[in-house]
C-alpha positions as CSV (number, residue, x, y, z in Angstrom):
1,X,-36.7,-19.7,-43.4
2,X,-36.5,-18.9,-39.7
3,X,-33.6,-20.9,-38.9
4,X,-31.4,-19.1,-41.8
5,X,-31.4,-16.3,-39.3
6,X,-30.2,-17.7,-36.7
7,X,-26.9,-17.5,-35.4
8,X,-24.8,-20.3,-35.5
9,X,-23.7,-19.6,-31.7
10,X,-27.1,-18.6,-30.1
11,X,-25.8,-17.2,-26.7
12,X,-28.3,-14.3,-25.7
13,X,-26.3,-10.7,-25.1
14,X,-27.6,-8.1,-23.0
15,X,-29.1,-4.9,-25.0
16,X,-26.7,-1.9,-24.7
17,X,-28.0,1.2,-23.2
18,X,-26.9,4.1,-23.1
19,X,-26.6,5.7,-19.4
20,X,-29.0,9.1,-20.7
21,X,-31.5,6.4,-21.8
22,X,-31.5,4.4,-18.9
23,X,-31.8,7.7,-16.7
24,X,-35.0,9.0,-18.5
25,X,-36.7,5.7,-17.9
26,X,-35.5,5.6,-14.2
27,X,-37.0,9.3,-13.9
28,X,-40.5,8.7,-16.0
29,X,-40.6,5.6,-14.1
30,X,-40.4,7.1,-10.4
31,X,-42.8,9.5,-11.8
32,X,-45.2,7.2,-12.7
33,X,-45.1,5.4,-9.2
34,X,-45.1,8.6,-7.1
35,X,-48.2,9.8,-8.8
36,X,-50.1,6.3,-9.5
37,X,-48.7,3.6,-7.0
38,X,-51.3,1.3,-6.8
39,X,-51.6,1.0,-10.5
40,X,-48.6,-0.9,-10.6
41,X,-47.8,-4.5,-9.2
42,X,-45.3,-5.4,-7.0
43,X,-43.6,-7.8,-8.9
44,X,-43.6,-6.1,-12.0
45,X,-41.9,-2.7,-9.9
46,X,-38.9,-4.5,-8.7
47,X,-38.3,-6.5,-11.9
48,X,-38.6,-3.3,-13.8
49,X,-36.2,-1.6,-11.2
50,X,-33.9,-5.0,-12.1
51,X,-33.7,-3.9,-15.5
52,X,-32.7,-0.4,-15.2
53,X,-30.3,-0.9,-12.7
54,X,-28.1,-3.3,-14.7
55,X,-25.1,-2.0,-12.2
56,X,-26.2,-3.3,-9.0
57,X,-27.3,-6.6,-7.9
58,X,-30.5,-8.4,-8.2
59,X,-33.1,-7.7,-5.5
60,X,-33.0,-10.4,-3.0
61,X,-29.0,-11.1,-3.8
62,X,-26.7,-7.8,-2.8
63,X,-24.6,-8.4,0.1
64,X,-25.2,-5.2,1.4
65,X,-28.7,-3.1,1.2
66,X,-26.6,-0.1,0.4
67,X,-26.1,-2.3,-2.9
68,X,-30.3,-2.5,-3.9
69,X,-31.4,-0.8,-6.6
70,X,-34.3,0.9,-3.6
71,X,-34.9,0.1,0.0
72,X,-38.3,-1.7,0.6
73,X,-40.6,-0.8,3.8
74,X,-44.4,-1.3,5.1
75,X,-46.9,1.5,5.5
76,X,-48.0,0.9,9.0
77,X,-51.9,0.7,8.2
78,X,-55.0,-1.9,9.8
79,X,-56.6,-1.6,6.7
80,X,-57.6,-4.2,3.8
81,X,-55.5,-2.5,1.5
82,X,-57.1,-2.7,-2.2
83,X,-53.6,-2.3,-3.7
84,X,-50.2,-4.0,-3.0
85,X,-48.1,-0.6,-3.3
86,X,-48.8,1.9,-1.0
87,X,-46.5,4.8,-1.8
88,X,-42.7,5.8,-3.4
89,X,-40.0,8.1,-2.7
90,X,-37.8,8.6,-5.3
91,X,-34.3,8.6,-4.8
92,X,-32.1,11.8,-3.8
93,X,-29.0,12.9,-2.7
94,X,-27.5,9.9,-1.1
95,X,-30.4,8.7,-0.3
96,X,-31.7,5.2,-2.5
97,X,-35.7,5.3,-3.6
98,X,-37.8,4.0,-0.8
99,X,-40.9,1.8,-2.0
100,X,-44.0,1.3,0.6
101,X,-46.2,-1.9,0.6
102,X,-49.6,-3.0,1.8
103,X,-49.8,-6.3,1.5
104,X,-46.8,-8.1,3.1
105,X,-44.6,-7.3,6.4
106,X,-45.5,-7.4,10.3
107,X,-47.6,-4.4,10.8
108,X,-51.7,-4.4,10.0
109,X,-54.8,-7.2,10.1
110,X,-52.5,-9.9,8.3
111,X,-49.1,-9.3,10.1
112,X,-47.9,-11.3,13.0
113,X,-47.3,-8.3,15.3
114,X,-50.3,-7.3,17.9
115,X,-52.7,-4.7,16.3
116,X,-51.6,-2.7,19.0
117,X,-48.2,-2.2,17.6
118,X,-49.8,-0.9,13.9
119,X,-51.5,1.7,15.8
120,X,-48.9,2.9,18.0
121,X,-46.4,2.9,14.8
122,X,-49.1,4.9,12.7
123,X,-49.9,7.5,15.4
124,X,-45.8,8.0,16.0
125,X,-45.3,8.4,11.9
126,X,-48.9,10.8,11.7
127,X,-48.9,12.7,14.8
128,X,-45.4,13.2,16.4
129,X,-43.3,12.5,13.2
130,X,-41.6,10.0,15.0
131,X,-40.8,7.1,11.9
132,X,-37.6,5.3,14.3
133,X,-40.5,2.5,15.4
134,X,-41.7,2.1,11.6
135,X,-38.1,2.5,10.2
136,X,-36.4,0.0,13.1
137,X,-39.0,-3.0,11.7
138,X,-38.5,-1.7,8.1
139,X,-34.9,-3.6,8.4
140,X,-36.5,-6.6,8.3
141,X,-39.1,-5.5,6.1
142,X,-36.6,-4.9,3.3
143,X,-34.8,-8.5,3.5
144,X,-37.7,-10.3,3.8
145,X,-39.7,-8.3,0.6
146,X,-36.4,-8.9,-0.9
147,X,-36.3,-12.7,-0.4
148,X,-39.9,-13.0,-1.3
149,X,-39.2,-11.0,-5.0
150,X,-36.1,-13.2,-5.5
151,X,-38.0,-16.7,-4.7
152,X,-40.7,-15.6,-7.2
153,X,-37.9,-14.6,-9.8
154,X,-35.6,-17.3,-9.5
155,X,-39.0,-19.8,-10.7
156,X,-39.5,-17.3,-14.0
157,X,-37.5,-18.1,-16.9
158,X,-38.6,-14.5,-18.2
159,X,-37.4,-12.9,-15.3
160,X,-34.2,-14.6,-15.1
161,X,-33.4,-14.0,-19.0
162,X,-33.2,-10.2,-17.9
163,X,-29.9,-11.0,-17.5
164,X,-28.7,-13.4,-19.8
165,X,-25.1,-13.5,-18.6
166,X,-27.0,-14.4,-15.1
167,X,-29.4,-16.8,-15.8
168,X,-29.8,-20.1,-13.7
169,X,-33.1,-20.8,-15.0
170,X,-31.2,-22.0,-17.9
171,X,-28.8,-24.5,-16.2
172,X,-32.0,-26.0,-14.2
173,X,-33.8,-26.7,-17.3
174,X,-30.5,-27.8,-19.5
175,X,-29.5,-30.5,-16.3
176,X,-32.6,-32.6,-17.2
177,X,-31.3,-33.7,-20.9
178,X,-27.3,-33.2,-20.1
179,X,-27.1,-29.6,-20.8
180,X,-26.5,-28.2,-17.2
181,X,-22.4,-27.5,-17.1
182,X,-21.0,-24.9,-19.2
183,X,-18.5,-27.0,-20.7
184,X,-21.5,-28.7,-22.5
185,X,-22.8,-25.5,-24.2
186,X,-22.8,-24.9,-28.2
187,X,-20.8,-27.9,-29.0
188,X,-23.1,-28.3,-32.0
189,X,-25.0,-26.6,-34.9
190,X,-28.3,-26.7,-32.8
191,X,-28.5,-23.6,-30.9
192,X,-28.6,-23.8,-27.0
193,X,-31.8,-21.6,-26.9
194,X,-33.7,-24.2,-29.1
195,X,-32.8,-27.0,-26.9
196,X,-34.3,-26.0,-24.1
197,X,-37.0,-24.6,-25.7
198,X,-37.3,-28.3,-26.5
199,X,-36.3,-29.6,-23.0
200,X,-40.1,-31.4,-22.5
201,X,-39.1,-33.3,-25.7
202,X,-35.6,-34.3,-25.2
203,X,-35.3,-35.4,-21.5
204,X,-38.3,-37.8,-22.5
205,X,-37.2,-41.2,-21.4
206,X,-38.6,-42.5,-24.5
207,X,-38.1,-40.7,-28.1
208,X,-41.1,-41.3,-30.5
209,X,-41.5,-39.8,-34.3
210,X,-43.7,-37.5,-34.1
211,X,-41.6,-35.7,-31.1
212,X,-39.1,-35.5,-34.0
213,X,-41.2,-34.3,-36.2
214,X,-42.9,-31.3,-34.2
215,X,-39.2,-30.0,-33.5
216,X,-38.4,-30.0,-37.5
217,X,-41.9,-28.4,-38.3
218,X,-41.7,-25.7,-35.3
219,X,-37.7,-25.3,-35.9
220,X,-37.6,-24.8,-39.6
221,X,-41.3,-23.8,-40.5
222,X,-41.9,-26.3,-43.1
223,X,-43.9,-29.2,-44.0
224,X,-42.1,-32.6,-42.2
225,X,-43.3,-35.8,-42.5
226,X,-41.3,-39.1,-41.3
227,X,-40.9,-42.2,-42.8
228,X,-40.5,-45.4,-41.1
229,X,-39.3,-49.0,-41.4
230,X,-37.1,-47.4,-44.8
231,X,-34.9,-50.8,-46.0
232,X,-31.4,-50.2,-46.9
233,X,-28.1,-53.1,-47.5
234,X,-26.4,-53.4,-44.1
235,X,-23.1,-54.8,-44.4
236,X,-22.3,-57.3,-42.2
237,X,-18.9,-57.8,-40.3
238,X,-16.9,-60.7,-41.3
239,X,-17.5,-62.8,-38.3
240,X,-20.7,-63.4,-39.8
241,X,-20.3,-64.4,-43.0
242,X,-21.0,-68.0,-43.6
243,X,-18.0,-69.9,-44.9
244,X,-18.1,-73.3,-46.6
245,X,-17.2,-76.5,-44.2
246,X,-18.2,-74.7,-41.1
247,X,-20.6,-76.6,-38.8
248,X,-23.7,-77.7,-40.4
249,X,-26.0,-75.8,-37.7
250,X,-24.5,-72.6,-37.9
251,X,-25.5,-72.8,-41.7
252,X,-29.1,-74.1,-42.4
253,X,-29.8,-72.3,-45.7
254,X,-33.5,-70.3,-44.9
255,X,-32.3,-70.2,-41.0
256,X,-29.3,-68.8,-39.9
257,X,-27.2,-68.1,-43.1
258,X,-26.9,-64.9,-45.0
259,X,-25.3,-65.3,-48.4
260,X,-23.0,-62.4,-49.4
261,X,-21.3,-59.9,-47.3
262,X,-24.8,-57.8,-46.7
263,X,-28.1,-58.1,-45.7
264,X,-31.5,-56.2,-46.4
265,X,-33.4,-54.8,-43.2
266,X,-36.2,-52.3,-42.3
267,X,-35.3,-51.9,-39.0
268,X,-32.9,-50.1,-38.6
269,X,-33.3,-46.7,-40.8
270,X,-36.1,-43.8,-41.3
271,X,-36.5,-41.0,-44.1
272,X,-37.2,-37.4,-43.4
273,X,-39.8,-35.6,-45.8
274,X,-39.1,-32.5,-46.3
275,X,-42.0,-30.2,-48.3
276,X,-43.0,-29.2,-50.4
277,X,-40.7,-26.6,-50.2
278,X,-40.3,-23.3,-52.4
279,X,-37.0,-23.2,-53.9
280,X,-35.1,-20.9,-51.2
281,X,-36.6,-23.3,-49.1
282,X,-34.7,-26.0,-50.9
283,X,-31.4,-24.4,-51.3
284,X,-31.2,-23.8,-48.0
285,X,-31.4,-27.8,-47.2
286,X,-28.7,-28.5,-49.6
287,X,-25.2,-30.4,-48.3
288,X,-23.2,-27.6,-46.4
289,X,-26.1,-25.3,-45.6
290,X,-26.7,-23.7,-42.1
291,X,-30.1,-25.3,-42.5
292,X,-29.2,-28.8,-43.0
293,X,-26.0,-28.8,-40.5
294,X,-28.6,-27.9,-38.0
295,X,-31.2,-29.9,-39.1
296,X,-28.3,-33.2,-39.0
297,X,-27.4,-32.0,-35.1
298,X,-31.3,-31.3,-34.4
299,X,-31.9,-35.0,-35.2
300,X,-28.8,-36.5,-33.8
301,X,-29.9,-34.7,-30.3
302,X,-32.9,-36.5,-30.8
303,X,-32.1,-39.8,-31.5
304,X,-28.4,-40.2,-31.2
305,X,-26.3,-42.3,-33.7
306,X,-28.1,-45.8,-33.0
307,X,-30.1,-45.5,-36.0
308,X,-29.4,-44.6,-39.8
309,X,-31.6,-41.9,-41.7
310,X,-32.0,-40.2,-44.7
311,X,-33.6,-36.7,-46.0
312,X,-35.8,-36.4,-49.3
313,X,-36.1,-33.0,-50.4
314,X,-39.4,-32.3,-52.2
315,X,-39.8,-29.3,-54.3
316,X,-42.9,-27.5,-55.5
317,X,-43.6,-28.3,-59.5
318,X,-44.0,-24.6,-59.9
319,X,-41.0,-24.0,-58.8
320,X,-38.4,-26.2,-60.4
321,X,-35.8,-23.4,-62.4
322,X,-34.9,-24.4,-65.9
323,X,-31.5,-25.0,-65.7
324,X,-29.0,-22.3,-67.0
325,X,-25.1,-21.9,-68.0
326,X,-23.4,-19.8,-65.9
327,X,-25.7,-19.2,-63.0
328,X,-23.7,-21.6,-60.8
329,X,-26.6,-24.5,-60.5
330,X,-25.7,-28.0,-59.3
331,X,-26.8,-30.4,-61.4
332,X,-28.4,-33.8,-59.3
333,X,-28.8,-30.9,-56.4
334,X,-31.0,-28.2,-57.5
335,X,-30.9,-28.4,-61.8
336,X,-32.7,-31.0,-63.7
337,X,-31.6,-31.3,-67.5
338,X,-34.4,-31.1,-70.3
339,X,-38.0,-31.2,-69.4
340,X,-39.3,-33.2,-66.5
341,X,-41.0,-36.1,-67.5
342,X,-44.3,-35.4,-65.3
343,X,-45.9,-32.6,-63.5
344,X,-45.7,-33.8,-60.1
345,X,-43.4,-32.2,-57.3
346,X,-39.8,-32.8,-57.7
347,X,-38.7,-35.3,-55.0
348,X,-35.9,-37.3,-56.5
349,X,-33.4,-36.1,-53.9
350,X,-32.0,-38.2,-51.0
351,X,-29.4,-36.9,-49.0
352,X,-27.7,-38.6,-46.3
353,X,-26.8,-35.8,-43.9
354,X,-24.5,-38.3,-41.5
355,X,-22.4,-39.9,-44.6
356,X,-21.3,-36.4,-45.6
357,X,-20.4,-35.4,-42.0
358,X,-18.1,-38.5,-42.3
């Protein structure tokens, strides 16, 4: 079962590197964009440059642009570019790798600045060698790429789970079903990660059955089928019991009177099918299971405490063991003595998840 892998504290950890590894790929990545720029797009070169720079801070967020993982510019140019990236220059001695755009910054057709000002700026870079013009407006060209990359990021939960320890994506997603403050993380068996991967579901103003359902089927891989209106005894408080010589109209017999200390109502409870399930399946449902501690906080997520519930446990016929001394199997939980009187599944179990949290 998928679950049964799962940690019981689901916080995502960044993946170690080793500072050789990280190096190759910085090289065979600067490689790459000096000799093929424009196969590559310009979000996916400064997310990728996020990633092996774990060190320094996002693009878009350092303080300082000595801080960047690269210094951004604009090729001065008045053409339609067909490519986003125009050209790299991978980093050297005290000097950070300098990446060269088409499509975004003041100079060329689409950029604010008079056309003019491209041509001068491309005629003092190719025929005087004279970049202070182009490098004086790559100042602002390097914020406002910057800027632009982070407001893309900070809208892609992908992107921001690149680092885990950093990601806000998370809290905006957790504040619309009460998960947003730290202080409300992994206080149950559910995993964080799975609620908000179910987010849609629980900040739905209105919880339904077959909401709870998808989550057990898509949570647990198994069959999942609820069961509604299930009657049980509720016991009544003794306010309302109905005691002889009260008043006559708070007593009409077939009206307002309940005899006994309990009453019998379908309103108020529902029963979880589980199966059919193969018999690791099974086991790992049983009282004190990961499985079924999650499965009790998955629900109670859900639903809350308002109403009572139940789980049966079905098991495939083919797969019911023949009970045997000695291997440890608990009889009325996953033994049946003698031969079963019928070949159907076996789905005489009821467990009542909440009663043994109590």
């Amino acid at each position: 079962m998928a679950s049964e892998n799962r940690p019981a504290s689901d916080a995502v950890k960044p993946v170690a590197k080793k500072p050789e590894l990280l190096r190759q790929q910085r090289r065979q990545l600067q490689q790459q964009l000096q000799e093929k720029p424009y196969t590559f797009g310009f979000y996916q070169t400064l997310r990728r440059f996020e990633c092996l720079y774990l060190q320094k801070p996002r693009i878009g967020e350092a303080l300082r642009p000595v801080d960047d993982a690269l210094r951004l510019s604009q090729e001065p140019s008045l053409a339609f570019a067909p490519a986003a990236l125009a050209s790299f220059t991978a980093e050297g001695e005290g000097q950070a790798s300098r990446l060269a755009v088409h499509f975004f910054g003041l100079f060329g057709p689409n950029g604010p600045l008079p056309l003019h000002l491209t041509e001068y700026a491309r005629d003092r870079l190719r025929n005087a060698d004279d970049p202070t013009f182009s490098e004086f407006l790559d100042v602002f060209h390097h914020r406002m790429l910057s800027l632009f990359y982070r407001s893309w990021a900070s809208a892609q939960p992908t992107v921001n789970f690149d680092r885990p320890q950093e990601d806000r994506f998370s809290v905006y997603t957790g504040a619309l079903f009460g998960l947003g403050m730290p202080s409300l993380r992994n206080r149950d068996e559910m995993p964080d990660f799975a609620k908000l991967h179910f987010a849609g579901r629980l900040s739905a103003q209105a919880h339904n059955g077959e909401g709870l359902v998808a989550m057990i089927r898509h949570f647990f891989k198994v069959p999942a089928v609820l069961e509604q209106f299930v009657g049980e005894w509720m016991k009544l408080p003794d306010s309302c019991w109905c005691r002889l010589g009260e008043a006559a109209e708070a007593a009409t017999l077939g009206v307002n009177i309940a005899i006994g200390d309990c009453v019998w109502q379908c309103q108020q409870k529902f029963r979880i099918i589980l199966g059919p399930l193969n018999f690791t399946e099974y086991e790992q449902m049983l009282p004190g299971k990961d499985s079924s501690k999650r499965l009790r906080a998955l629900v109670r997520n859900y639903i809350g405490d308002s109403m009572n519930w139940d789980i049966k446990l079905v098991l495939k016929k083919e797969k019911v063991p023949c009970i045997t001394l000695g291997q440890g199997d608990l009889l009325g939980l996953n033994a049946w003595l003698g031969d079963r009187p019928d070949d159907d599944d076996a789905d005489d179990l009821l467990l009542e998840p909440m009663r043994d949290m109590a």
